[in-house]
Phi, psi and omega in degrees: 000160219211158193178119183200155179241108188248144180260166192297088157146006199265143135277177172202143202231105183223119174290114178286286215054152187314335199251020168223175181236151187228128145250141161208144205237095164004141181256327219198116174075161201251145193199138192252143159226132194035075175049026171235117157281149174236163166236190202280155220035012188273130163297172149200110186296134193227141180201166169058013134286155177253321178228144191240150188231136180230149189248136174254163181209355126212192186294137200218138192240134210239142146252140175206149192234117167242097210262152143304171176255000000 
């Protein structure tokens, strides 16, 4: 599990690799992965990446679960 603070306009950069899954759910503020916004509390189930790029689009409190498959 994962914990990061992002201010508007900040990215965070996490090698995932292909071969794991990440959810991850805004807590606080809005934030883009690959051109998809998500807002606070909306999941987003994640796969088949190797590096996630997360975007704040405001200020944002980020959770993330990072599993094997």
């Amino acid at each position: 599990m994962l914990g990061a603070t992002l201010k508007t306009g900040q990215s965070a950069v996490y090698e995932l690799g292909k071969d794991r899954r990440g959810y991850l759910v805004p807590a606080r503020g809005s934030v883009e992965i690959d051109g998809v916004r998500i807002e606070a509390r909306d999941g987003a189930a994640i796969s088949d990446v190797e590096t996630l790029v997360v975007k704040a689009l405001e200020d944002a409190e980020l959770i993330m679960v990072d599993v094997a498959v």
